[in-house]
DRENDREN-628066 format. One record per residue (C-alpha): residue number from 1; residue in three letters; x, z, y. Coordinates in steps of 0.25 Angstrom, whole numbers. Example, Ala and Ser with C-alpha at 12.3 -4.5 7.8 and 13.67 -1.06 7.14 Angstrom:
<sites>
  resi  resn      u      w      v
     1   ALA     49     31    -18
     2   SER     55     29     -4
</sites>
This chain:
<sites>
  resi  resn      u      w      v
     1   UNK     34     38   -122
     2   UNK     36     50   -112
     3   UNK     50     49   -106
     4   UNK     56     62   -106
     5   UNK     64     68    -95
     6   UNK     78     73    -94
     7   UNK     85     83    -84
     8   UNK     97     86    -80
     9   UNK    104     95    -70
    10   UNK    118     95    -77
    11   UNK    126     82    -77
    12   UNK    132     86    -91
    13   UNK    120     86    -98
    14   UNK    116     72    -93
    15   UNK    128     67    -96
    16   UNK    128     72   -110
    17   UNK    113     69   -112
    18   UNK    108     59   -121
    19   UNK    108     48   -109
    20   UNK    103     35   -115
    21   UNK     90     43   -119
    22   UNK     86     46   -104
    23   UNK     74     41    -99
    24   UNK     69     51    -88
    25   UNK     81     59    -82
    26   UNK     81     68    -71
    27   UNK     96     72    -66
    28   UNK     96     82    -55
    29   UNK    110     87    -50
    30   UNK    110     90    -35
    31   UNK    121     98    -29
    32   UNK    130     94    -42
    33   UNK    143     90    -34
    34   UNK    142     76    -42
    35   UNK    153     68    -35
    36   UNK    156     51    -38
    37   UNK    162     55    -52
    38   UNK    151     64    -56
    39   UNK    141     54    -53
    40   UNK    148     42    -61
    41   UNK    147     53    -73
    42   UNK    131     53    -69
    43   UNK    131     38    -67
    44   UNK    138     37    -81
    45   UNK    127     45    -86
    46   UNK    117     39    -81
    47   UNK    120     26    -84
    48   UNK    118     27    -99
    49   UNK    104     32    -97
    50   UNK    100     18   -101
    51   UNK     86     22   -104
    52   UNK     82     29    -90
    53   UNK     70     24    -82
    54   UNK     68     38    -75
    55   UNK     81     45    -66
    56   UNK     79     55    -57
    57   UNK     95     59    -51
    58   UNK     95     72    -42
    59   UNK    110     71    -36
    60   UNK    109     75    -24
    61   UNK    120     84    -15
    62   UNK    132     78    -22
    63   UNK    145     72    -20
    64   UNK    140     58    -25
    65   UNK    146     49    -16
    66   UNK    143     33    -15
    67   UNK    152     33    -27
    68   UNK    146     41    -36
    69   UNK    131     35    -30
    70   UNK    137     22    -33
    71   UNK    140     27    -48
    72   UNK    128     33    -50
    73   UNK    120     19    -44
    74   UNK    129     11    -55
    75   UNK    125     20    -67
    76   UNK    109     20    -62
    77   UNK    109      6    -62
    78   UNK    113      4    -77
    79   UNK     98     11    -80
    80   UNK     90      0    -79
    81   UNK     78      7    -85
    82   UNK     76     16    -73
    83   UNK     63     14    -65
    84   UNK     63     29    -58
    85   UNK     73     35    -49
    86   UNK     76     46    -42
    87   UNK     90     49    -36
    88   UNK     92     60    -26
    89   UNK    107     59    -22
    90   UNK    104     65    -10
    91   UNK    119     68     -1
    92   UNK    129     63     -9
    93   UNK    136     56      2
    94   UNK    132     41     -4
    95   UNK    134     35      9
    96   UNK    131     20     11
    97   UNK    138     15     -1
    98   UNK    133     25    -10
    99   UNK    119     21     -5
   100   UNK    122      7     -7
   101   UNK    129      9    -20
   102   UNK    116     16    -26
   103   UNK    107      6    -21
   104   UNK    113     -4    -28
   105   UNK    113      2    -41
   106   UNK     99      6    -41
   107   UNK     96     -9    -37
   108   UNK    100    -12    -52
   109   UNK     90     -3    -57
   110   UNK     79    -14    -59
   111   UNK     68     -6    -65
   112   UNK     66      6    -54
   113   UNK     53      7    -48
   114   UNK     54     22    -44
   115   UNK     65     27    -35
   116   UNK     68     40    -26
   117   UNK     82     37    -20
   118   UNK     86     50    -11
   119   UNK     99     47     -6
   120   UNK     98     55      7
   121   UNK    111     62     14
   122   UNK    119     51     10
   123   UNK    124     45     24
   124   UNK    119     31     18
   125   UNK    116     25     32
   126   UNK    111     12     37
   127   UNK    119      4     26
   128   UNK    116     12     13
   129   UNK    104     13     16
   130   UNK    101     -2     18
   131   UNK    108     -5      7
   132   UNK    102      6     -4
   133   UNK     90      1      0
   134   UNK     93    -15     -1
   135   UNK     98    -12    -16
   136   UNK     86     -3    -22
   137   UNK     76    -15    -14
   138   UNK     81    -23    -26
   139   UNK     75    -13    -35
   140   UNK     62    -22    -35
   141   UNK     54    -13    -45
   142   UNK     54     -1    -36
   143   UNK     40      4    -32
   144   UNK     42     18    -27
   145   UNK     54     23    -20
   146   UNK     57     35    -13
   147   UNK     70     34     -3
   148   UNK     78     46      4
   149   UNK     87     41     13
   150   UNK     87     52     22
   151   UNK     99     58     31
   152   UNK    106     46     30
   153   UNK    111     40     43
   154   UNK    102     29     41
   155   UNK     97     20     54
   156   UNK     89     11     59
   157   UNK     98     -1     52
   158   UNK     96      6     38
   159   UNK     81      8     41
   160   UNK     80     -6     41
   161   UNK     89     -9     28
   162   UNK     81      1     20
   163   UNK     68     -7     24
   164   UNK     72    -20     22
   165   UNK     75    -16      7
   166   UNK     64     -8      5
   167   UNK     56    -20     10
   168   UNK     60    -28     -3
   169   UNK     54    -18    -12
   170   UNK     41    -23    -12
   171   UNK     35    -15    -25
   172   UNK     37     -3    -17
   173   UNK     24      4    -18
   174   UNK     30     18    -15
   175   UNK     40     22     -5
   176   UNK     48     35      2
   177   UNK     57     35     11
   178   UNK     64     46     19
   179   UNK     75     43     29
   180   UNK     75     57     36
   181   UNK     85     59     46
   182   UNK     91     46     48
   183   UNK     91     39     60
   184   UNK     83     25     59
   185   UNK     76     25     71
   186   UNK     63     19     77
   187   UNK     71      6     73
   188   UNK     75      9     57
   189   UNK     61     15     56
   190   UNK     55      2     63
   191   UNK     63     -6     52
   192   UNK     61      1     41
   193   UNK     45      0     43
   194   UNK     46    -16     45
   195   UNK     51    -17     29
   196   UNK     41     -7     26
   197   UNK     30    -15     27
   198   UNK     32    -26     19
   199   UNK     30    -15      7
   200   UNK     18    -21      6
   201   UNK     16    -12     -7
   202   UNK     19      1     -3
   203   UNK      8     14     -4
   204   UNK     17     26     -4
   205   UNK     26     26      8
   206   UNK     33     38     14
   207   UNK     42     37     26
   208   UNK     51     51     29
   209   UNK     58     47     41
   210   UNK     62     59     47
   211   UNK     69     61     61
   212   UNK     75     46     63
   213   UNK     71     45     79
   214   UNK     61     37     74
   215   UNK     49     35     88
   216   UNK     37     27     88
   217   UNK     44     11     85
   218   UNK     48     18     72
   219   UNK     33     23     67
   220   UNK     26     13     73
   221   UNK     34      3     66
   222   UNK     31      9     52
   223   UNK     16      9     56
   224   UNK     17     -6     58
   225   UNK     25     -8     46
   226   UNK     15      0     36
   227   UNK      3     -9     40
   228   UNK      9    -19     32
   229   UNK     10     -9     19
   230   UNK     -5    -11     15
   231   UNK     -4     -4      3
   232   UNK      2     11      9
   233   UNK     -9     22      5
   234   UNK      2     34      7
   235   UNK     10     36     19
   236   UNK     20     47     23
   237   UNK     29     47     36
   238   UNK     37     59     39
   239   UNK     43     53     56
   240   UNK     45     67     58
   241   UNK     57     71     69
   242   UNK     57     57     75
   243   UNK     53     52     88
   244   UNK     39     47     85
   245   UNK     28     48     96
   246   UNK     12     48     95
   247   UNK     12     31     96
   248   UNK     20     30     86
   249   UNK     12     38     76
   250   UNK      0     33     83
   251   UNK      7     18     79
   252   UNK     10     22     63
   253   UNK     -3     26     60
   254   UNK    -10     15     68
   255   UNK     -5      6     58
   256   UNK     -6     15     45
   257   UNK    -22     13     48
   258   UNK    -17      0     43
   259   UNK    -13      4     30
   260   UNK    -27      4     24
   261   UNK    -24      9     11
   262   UNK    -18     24     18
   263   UNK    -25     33     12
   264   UNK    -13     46     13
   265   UNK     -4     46     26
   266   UNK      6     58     30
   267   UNK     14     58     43
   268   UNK     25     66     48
   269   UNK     28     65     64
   270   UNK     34     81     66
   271   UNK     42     82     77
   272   UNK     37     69     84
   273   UNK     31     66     97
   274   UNK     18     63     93
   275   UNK     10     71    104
   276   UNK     -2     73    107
   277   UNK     -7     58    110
   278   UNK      0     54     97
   279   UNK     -5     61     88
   280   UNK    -21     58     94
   281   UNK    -15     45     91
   282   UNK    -14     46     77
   283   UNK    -25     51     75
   284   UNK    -32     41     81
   285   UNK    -23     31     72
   286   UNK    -27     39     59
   287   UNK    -41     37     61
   288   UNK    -39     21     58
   289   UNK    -32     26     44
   290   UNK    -46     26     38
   291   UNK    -41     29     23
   292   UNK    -33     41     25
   293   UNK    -36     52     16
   294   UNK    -23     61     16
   295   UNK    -16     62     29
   296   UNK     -4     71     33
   297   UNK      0     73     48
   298   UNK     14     83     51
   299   UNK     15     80     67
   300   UNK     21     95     67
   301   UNK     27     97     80
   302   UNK     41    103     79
   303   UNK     49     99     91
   304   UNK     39     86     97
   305   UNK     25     82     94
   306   UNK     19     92    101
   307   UNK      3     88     97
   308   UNK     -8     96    106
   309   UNK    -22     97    105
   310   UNK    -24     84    111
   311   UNK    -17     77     99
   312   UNK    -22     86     88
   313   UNK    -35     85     94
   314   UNK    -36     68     95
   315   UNK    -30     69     80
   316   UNK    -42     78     76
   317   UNK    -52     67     80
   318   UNK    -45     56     74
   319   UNK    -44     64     60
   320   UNK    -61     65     62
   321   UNK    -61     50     57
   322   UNK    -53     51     45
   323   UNK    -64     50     36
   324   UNK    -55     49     22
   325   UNK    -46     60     26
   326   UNK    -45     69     15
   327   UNK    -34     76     16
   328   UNK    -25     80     30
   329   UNK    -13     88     33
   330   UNK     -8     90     47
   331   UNK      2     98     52
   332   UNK      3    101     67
   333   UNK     11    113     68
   334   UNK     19    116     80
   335   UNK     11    106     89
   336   UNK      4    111    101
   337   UNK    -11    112     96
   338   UNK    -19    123    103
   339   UNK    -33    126     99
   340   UNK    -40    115    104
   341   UNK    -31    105     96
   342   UNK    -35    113     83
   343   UNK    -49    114     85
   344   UNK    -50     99     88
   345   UNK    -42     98     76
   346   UNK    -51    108     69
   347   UNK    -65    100     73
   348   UNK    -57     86     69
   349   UNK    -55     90     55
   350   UNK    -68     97     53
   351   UNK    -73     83     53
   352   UNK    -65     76     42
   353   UNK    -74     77     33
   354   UNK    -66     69     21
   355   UNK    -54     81     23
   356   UNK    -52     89     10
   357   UNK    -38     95     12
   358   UNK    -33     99     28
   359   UNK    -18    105     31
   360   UNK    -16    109     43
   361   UNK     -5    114     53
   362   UNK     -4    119     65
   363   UNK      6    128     66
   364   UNK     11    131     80
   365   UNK     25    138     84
   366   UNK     24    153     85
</sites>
């Protein structure tokens, strides 16, 4: 039987809907001042929803509190049917307690195997990170999570909290995370890799760890970690606005040749300092990723990088050898490639011969 869905975008009509017959509910009320006292009417509500196994909760931009989060948590775990969630409870000032107190709850949910957690703008730092994550690594059935934590305070001690428990969830086959504009550092980034590899069964993995000060210890770290994740077919890595330099990126994909099942890879380095040499460099490395077939390159300049027809040129060359590659996006704008460097460019992709679909950027500054 066809579960059918439900929406709601006024708090009255849920509450006064028939709740125990809720299967599939989608409740969407961003910007709706819900303060700790509205949200025990929600949690309340929700609690009685006894037959729901699909939730997706949009209450992001509100006065929720680590009162209100803890509310809401308490009420969640009384569905014991749920195996999909989605919360987006984005900037409610949950701080710590509030991120602890949710992960708690969701621990008791014992049948979730899907979830997208987007607790972003919460000032959770170190500790609620650390301890969110410890609690949902007890939900032992999850196989796909997707996890915002960005904008958060969070450092290198809460890198390495988050991957210790995100260790323990060894069914993971699918995971995202994005920790944008927190502060972990070469160190947390070095910490958090070392858990990752021991999720030996993971094939979908994307790392959105903007602006962090994150150098070359910090990539090459992931590189050596991921070599161990036998079983990755699709990567994407957004390092943009760190620190990272050509040995470095030369480093990560030096060990993703490893990963002999990647077959789509996407990475992100604007606003680096990856340089003419680094980026020869990575070419070189991608030749040794035999079954590559989708790749994305965003080395965009911006305010470092600064790749010259030396570098787009060695990169041309490498790409020549990347017999399978069938479909290539690279955007290079604001770099400084003259004519040389396209042409080379140019002659390089003329000879991929497997290529189907080409995006190409090269916009310069006027």
């Amino acid at each position: 039987m066809i579960q059918q869905k439900k929406y709601f975008k006024i708090l009255e009509k849920f509450l006064n809907s028939s709740l125990q017959s809720h299967s599939d509910l989608h409740i969407y009320f961003p910007h709706s001042k819900i303060n700790p006292i509205v949200a025990l009417s929600l949690g309340s509500a929700l609690k009685k929803c006894t037959n729901l196994s699909n939730l997706i909760l949009v209450v992001c931009f509100n006065e929720i509190g680590a009162e209100g989060a803890s509310e809401l948590g308490s009420s969640l775990a009384k569905c014991n049917n749920l195996s999909n969630f989605s919360l987006d409870i984005r900037h409610n000032k949950l701080g710590a307690k509030g991120a602890l107190d949710l992960g708690s709850a969701l621990a008791n949910c014992i049948n979730l195997s899907n979830l997208t957690l987007d607790i972003g703008g919460n000032q959770i730092q170190d500790e609620g990170v650390s301890g969110l994550s410890a609690e949902l690594a007890k939900c032992s059935k999850l196989s796909n999570l997707k996890l915002y934590l960005d904008d958060n305070q969070i450092g290198a001690t809460g890198a390495s909290g988050l991957g210790s428990a995100l260790a323990k969830c060894t069914n993971l086959q699918n995971l995202e995370l994005q920790l944008d504009y927190n502060i972990i550092g070469d160190e947390g980034a070095s910490s958090l890799s070392f858990f990752l590899k021991k999720l030996a069964n993971l094939s979908n993995l994307t790392l959105n760890i903007i602006n962090n000060k994150i150098g070359n210890e910090g990539v090459s770290g992931l590189g050596f970690a991921l070599t161990n994740c036998s079983k990755l077919s699709h990567f994407i890595l957004n390092f943009s606005y760190n620190q990272i330099g050509g040995i470095g990126v030369q480093n990560l994909v030096s060990a993703l040749a490893k990963c002999s099942n990647l077959s789509n890879l996407s990475l992100n380095f604007i606003s680096n300092q990856i340089g003419d040499e680094g980026i020869s460099n990575l070419g070189s490395a991608l030749i040794n990723c035999i079954n590559l077939q989708n790749l994305t390159l965003n080395l965009e300049q911006k305010y470092s990088n600064q790749i010259g027809d030396e570098g787009i040129s060695g990169l041309s060359s490498a790409l020549i050898n990347s017999i399978n590659l069938q479909n290539l996006t690279l955007s290079l704008d604001e770099n400084q490639i003259g004519a040389i460097g396209a042409s080379n460019l140019g002659s390089g992709l003329a000879n991929c011969t497997s290529l189907q679909n080409l995006e190409l950027y090269l916009e310069q500054k006027s």
